[in-house]
KOLTIRO-67928 format. One record per residue (C-alpha): residue number from 0; residue in three letters; chain; x, y, z. Coordinates in nm, 4 decimals, decimal comma. Example, Ala and Ser with C-alpha at 12.3 -4.5 7.8 and 13.67 -1.06 7.14 Angstrom:
REM KOLTIRO-67928
@pos = 0 | code = ALA | unit = A | xx = 1,2300 | yy = -0,4500 | zz = 0,7800
@pos = 1 | code = SER | unit = A | xx = 1,3670 | yy = -0,1060 | zz = 0,7140
***
This chain:
REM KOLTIRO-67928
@pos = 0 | code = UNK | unit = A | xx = 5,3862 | yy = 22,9605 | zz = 16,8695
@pos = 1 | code = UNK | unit = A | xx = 5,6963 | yy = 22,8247 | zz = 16,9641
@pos = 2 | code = UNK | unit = A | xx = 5,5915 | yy = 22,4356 | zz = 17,0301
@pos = 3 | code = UNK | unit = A | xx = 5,3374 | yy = 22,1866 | zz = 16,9627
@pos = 4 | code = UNK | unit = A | xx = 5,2584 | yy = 21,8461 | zz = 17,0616
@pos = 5 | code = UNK | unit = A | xx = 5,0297 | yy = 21,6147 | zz = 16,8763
@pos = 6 | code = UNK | unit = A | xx = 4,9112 | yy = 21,2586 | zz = 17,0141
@pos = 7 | code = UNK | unit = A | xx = 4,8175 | yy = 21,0650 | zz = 16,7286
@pos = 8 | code = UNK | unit = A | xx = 4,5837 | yy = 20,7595 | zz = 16,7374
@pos = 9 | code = UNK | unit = A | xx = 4,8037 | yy = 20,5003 | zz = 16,5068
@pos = 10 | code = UNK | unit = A | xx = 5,1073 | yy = 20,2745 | zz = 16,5438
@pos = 11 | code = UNK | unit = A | xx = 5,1757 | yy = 20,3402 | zz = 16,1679
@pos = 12 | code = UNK | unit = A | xx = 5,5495 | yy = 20,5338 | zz = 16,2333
@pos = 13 | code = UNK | unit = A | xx = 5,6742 | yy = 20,5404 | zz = 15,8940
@pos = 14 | code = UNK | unit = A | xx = 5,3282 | yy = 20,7061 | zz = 15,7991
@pos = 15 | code = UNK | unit = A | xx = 5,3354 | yy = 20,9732 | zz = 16,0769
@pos = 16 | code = UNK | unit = A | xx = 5,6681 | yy = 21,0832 | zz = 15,9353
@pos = 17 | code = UNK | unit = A | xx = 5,5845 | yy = 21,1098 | zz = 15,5642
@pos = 18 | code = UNK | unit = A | xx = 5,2214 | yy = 21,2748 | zz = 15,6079
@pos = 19 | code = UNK | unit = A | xx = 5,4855 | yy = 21,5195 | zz = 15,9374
@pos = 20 | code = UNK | unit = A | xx = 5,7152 | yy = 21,5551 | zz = 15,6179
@pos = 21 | code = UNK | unit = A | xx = 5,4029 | yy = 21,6184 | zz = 15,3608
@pos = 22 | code = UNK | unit = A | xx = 5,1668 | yy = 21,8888 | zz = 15,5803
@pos = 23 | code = UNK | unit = A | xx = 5,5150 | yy = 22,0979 | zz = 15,6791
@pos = 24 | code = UNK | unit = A | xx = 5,6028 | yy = 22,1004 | zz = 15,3422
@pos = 25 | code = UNK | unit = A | xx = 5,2476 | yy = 22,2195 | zz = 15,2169
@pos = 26 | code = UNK | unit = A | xx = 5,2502 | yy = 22,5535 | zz = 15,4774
@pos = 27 | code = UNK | unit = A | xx = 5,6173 | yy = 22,6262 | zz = 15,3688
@pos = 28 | code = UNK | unit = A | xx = 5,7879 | yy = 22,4922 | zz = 15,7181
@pos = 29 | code = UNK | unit = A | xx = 6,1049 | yy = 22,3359 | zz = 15,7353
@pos = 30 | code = UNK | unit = A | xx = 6,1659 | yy = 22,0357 | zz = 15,9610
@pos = 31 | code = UNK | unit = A | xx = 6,5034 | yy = 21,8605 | zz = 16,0999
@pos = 32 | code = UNK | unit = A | xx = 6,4392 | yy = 21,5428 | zz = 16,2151
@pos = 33 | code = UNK | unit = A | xx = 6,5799 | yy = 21,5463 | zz = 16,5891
@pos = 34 | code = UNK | unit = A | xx = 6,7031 | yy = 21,1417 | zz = 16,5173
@pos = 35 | code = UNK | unit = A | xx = 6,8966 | yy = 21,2631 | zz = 16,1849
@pos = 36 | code = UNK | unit = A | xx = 7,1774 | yy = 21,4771 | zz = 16,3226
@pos = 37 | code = UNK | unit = A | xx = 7,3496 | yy = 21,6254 | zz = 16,6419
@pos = 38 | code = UNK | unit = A | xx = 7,1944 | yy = 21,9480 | zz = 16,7503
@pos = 39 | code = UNK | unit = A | xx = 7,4542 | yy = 22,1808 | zz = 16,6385
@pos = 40 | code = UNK | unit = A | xx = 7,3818 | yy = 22,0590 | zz = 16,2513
@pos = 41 | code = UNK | unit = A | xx = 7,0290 | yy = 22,1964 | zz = 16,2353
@pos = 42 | code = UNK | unit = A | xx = 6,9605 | yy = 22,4444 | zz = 16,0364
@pos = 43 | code = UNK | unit = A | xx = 6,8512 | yy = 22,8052 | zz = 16,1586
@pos = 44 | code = UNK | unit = A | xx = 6,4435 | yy = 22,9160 | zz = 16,0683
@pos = 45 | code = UNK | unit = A | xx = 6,3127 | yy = 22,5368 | zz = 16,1042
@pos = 46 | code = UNK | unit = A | xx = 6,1349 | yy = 22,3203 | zz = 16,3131
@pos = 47 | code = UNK | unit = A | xx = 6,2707 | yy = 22,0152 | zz = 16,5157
@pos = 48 | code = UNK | unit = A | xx = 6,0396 | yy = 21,7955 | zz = 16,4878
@pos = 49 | code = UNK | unit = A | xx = 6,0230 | yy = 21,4361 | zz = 16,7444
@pos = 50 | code = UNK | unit = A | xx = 5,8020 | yy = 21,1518 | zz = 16,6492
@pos = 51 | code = UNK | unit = A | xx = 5,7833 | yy = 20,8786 | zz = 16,9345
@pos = 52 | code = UNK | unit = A | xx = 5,5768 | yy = 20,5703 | zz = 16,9491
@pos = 53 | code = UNK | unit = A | xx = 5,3954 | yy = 20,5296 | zz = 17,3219
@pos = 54 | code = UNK | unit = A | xx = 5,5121 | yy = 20,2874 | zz = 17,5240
@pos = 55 | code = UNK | unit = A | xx = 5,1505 | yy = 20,1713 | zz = 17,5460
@pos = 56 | code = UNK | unit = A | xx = 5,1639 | yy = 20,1673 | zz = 17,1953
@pos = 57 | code = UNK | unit = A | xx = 4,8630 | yy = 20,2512 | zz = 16,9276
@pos = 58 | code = UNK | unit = A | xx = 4,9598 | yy = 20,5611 | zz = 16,9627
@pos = 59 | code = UNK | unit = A | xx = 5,2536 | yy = 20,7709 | zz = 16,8480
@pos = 60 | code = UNK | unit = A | xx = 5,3321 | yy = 21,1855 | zz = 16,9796
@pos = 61 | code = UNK | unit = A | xx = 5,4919 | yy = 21,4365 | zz = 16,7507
@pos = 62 | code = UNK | unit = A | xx = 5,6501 | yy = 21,7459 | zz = 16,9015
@pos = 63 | code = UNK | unit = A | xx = 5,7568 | yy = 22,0366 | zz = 16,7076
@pos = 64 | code = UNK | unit = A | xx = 5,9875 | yy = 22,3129 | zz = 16,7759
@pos = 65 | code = UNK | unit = A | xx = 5,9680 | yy = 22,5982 | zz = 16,5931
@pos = 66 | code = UNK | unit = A | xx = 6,2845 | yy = 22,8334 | zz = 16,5552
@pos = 67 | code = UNK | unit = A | xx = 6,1668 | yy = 23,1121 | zz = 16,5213
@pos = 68 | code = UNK | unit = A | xx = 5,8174 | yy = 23,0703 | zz = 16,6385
@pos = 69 | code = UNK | unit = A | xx = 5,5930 | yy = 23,0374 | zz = 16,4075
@pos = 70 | code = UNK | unit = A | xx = 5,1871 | yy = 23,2114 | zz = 16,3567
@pos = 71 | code = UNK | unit = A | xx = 4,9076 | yy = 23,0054 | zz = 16,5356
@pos = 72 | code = UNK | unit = A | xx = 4,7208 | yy = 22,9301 | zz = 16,2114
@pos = 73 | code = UNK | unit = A | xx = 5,0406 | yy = 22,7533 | zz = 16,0711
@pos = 74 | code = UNK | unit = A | xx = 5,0535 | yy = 22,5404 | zz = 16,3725
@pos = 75 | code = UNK | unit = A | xx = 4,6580 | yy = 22,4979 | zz = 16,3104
@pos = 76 | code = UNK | unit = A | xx = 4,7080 | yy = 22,4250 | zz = 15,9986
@pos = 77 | code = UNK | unit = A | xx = 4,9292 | yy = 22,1260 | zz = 16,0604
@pos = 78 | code = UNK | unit = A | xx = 4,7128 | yy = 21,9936 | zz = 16,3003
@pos = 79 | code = UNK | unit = A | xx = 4,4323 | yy = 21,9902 | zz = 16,0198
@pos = 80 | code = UNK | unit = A | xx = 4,6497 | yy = 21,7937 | zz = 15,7524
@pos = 81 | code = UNK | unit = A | xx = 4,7721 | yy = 21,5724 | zz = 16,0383
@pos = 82 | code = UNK | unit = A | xx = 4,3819 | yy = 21,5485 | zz = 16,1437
@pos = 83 | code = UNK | unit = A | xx = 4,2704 | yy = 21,4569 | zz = 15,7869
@pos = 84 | code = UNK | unit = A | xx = 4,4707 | yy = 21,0958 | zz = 15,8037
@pos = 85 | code = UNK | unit = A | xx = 4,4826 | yy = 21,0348 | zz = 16,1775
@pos = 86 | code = UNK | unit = A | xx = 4,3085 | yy = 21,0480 | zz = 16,4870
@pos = 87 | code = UNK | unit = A | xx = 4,4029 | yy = 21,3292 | zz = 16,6741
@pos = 88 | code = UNK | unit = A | xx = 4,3695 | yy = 21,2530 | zz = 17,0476
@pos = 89 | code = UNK | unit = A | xx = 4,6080 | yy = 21,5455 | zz = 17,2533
@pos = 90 | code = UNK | unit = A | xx = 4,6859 | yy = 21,8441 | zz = 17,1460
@pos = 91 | code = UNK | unit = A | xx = 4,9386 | yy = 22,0447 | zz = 17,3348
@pos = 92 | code = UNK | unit = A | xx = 5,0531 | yy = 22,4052 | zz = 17,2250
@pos = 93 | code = UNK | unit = A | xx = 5,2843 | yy = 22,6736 | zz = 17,4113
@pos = 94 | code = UNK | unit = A | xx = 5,3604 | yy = 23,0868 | zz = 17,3248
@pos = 95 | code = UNK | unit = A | xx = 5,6491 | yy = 23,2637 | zz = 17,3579
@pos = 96 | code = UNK | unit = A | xx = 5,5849 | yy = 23,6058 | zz = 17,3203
@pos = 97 | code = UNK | unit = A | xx = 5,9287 | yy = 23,7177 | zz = 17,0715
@pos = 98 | code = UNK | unit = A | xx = 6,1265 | yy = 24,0538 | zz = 17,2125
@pos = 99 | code = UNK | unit = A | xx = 6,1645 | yy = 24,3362 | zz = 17,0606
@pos = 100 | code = UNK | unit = A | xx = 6,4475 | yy = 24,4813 | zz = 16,9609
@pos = 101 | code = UNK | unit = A | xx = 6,5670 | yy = 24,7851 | zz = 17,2216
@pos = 102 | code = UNK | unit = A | xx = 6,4800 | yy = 25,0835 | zz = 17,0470
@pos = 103 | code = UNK | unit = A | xx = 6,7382 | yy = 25,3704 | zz = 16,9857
@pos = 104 | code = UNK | unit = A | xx = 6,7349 | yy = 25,6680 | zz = 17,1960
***
C-alpha cells in the first residue's frame, strides 16, 4: 500500500499527532512530518505523514505516504490503534503494485 487517508472525528491536533507518532512507532514505521522539513531532507524507507484540521472543523485528516509501500495489514493496523482513541469516519487507501526488477537473460 502506498497511501492512506484517515478522517478522524476530533479537533484535538496535538493528540492526532502523538497517538500518529505512537501507533507508527508500535508496527515499526517511520514517519517525517511533511511540516518539519523541505522534501529533499526526508529520509529514504519512511512515511510522510500530513495531519490537517477541516476547514469545517471537528474533524482532522491524516495522509500517509509510504516509501516504499508498505503490507496492507500494517496500514490496517494503524487504522486500528488510530480507531482505538478516535472516531474513524473516512478511510481512503490506494496500491501500487512495486516492479520487478528486469531479469537477466
Amino acid at each position: 500500500m502506498s497511501r492512506l487517508t484517515v478522517e478522524l472525528s476530533t479537533d484535538d491536533y496535538p493528540a492526532v499527532r502523538h497517538e500518529v507518532s505512537k501507533v507508527s512507532e508500535e508496527i515499526g514505521v517511520r514517519i517525517a512530518w511533511t511540516d518539519a522539513k523541505s522534501p529533499a531532507d526526508f529520509p529514504k524507507h519512511c512515511a510522510l505523514v500530513r495531519a490537517r484540521r477541516s476547514f469545517l472543523g471537528g474533524r482532522v485528516h491524516v495522509g500517509f505516504r509510504f516509501n516504499p509501500p508498505i503490507h496492507p495489514g500494517s496500514a490496517g493496523r494503524i487504522l486500528q490503534g488510530l480507531a482505538k482513541r478516535f472516531t474513524v469516519t473516512k478511510v481512503s487507501a490506494k496500491e501500487t503494485r512495486v516492479r520487478l526488477p528486469p531479469r537477466d537473460r
